[in-house]
Structure formats: C-alpha cells, structure tokens
C-alpha positions as CSV (number, residue, x, y, z in Angstrom):
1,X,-26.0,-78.0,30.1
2,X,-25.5,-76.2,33.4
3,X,-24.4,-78.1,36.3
4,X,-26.3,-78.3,39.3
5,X,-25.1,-76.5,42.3
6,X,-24.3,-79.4,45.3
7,X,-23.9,-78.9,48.8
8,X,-19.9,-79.7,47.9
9,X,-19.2,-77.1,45.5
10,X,-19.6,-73.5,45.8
11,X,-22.8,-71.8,44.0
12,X,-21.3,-70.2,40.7
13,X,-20.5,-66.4,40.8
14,X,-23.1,-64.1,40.0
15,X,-22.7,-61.8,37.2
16,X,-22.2,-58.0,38.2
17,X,-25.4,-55.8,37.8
18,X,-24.9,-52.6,36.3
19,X,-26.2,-49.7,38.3
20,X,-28.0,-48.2,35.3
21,X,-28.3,-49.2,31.9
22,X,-25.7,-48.7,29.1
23,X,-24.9,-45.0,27.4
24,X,-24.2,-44.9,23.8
25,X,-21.7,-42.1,23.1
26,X,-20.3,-41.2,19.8
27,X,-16.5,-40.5,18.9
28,X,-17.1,-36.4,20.1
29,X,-19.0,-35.7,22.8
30,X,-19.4,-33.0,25.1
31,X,-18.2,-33.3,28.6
32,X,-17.1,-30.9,31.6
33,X,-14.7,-31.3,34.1
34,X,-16.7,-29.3,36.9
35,X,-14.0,-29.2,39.6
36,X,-11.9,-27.3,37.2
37,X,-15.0,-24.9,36.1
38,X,-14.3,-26.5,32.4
39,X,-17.7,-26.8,30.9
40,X,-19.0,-28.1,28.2
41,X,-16.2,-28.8,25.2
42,X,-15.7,-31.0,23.0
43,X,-13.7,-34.3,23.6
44,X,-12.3,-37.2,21.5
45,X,-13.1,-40.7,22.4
46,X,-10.5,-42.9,21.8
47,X,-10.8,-46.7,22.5
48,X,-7.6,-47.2,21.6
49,X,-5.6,-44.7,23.8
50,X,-5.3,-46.3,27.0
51,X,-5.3,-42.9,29.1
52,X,-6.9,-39.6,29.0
53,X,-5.4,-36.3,28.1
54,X,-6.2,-32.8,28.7
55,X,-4.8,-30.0,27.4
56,X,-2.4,-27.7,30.0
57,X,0.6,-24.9,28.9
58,X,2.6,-23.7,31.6
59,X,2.1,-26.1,34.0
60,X,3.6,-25.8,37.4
61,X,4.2,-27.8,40.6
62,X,3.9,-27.2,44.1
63,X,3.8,-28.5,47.5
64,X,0.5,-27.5,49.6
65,X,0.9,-26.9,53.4
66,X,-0.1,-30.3,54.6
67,X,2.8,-31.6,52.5
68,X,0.6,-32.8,48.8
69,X,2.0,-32.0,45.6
70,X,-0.1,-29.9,43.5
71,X,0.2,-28.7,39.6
72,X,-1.4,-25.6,38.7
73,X,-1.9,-25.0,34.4
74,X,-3.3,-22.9,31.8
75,X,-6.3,-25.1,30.6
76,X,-7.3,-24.6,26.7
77,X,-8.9,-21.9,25.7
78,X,-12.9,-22.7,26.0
79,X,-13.8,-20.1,23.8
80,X,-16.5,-19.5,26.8
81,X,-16.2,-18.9,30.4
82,X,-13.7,-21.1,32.1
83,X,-10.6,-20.0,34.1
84,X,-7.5,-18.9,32.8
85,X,-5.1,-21.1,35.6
86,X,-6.5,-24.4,37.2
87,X,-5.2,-25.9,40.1
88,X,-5.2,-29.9,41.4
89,X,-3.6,-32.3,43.4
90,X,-1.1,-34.4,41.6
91,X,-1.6,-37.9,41.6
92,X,1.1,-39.5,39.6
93,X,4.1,-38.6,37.6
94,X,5.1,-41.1,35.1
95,X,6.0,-41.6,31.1
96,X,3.6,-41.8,28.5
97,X,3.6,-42.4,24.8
98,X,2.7,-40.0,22.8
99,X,0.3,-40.3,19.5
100,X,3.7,-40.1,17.6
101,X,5.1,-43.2,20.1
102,X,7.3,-40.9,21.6
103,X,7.4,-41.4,25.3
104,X,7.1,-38.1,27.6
105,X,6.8,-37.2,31.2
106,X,3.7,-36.0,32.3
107,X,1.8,-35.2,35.3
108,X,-1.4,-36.7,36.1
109,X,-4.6,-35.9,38.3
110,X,-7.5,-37.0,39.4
111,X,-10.8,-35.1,38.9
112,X,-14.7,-35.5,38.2
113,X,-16.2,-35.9,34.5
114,X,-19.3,-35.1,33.4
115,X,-20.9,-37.3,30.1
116,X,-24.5,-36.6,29.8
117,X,-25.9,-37.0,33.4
118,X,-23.2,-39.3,34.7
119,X,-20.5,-37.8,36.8
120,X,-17.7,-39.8,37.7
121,X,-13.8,-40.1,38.9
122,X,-10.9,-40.3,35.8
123,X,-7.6,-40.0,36.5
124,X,-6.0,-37.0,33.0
125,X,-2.3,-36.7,32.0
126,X,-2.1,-33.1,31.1
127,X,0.3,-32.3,28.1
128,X,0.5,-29.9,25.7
129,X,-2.3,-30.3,22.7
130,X,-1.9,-27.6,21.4
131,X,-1.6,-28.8,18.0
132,X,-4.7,-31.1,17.9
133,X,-8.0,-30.5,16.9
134,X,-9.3,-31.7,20.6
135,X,-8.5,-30.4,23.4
136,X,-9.2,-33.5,25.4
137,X,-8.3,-37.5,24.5
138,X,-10.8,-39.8,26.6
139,X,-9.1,-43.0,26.4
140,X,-10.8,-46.5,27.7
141,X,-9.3,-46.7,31.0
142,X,-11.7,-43.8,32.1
143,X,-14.4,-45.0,30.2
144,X,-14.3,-48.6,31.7
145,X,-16.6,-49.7,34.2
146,X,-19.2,-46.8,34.1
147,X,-21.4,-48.0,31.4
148,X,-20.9,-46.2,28.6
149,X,-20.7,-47.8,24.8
150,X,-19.1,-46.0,21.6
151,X,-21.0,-45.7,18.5
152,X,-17.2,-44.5,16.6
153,X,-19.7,-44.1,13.6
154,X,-21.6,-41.5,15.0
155,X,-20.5,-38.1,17.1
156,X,-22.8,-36.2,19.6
157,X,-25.2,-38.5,20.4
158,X,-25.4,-37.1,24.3
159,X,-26.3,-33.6,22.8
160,X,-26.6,-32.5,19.4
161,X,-24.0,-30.3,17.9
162,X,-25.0,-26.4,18.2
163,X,-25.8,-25.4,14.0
164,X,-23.2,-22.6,12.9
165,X,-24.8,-19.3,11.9
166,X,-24.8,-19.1,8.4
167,X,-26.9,-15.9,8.6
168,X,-25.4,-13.0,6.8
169,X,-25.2,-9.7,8.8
C-alpha cells in the first residue's frame, strides 16, 4: 500500500525520465571518437572494467599557451582513414589497474563517443593495447547514465558485422 501524500510530508520523489528509450548493444560494437577523426572500429564492452581504454604509443605531454596540459599519441592503426598523431586536453593523471591487476600510470581525456546515433562525453585512459585483440575497452562508468543495455550474448547489434570476402581472385 502506498501512503498518501499529506500536507506534512513532502510528496515522494519522482522517478527520473529517460530522454529516449533504452539501446541494446552487444559485447562488440562499433563506435567513433569523432573529435579524434577515429571512425568506426571495433570496441569491447566490458561491464566489469570500471573505465575505458583506448589504445595510444608514443604518447606525449604538453602545455598549451593558455597554460592546459595536453597529450598528443599515435592512435591504433584503423586499417582505414584516421590520423597518424591525435591531440587532446589532459584531464587527469592517475593509476589504474591493469587486466593483469597491475597498477600503471596513465593519462586520461575527455572526448565525444559515438554508439549508433547517440553521441556523448566519456572520459578514456590511453595505454598501450597493443597486445589485445581490441583496440578500445568501454567500461560501465562511460556507459552509465546514457541508456544503453548489454546483450554480452550477442555482438553488433548497432550494425551488422561487414561479411569477409571469401571470393577467390
């Protein structure tokens, strides 16, 4: 039974509306992070890594004229257009644990990210991946709060995988 609201007590708190309705995404998806001109690869989504990773080599800081720290870094290798150095403001510098629990220093910005149509701001640790099969981790801190669900049974379901050419030439 719900209790009446009285003149006494405050009305109870109205649940949050969503802007627009949920977004089921698989495990791999396709994303783009269009500030850096990185379009359209393929990302891991990871529920249980608590932030995001993008793959960066040589990465580099400096300070801008009006005084902000920036990194510049070799993104991965697209296999398609995309730039060969990327530049952004830093936005923290802190430790991080590793997928082998080892804790590392990294670097961390804040950019735009594209899933399907919906655009929004994530804040990336950029480390070298080198090694793994993704280039990019999305963990659920930058998937929190914009409406998106994982189906971690299913992959691609914002776009279907491109078929490989099995034609022989």
């Amino acid at each position: 039974m719900t209790p009446k609201h009285t003149e006494d007590a405050p009305p109870p708190p109205k649940k949050k509306q969503r802007a627009h309705p949920p977004l089921t995404i698989g495990w791999r998806e396709y994303v783009s992070l269009p500030e850096l001109g990185l379009n359209d690869f393929t990302a891991k989504i990871d529920t249980g890594a608590l932030t995001t990773a993008l793959h960066a080599t040589d990465i580099r800081t400096y300070t801008a004229d009006n005084g902000n720290v920036w990194v510049q870094f070799r993104p991965p290798d697209l296999g398609h257009e995309a730039p060969e150095i990327c530049h952004a403001r830093v936005s923290d510098h802190r430790k991080v644990k590793n997928s082998g629990g080892v804790s590392e220093p990294r670097y961390f910005i804040r950019t735009n990210l594209r899933v399907e149509q919906r655009v929004f701001l994530v804040e990336i640790s950029l480390t070298d991946r080198g090694e793994l099969k993704y280039p990019m981790i999305i963990g659920r801190t930058a998937l929190r709060g914009h409406g998106l669900v994982v189906d971690c049974g299913h992959s691609w379901l914002t776009r279907p995988k491109p078929k490989k050419n099995r034609s022989k030439e």
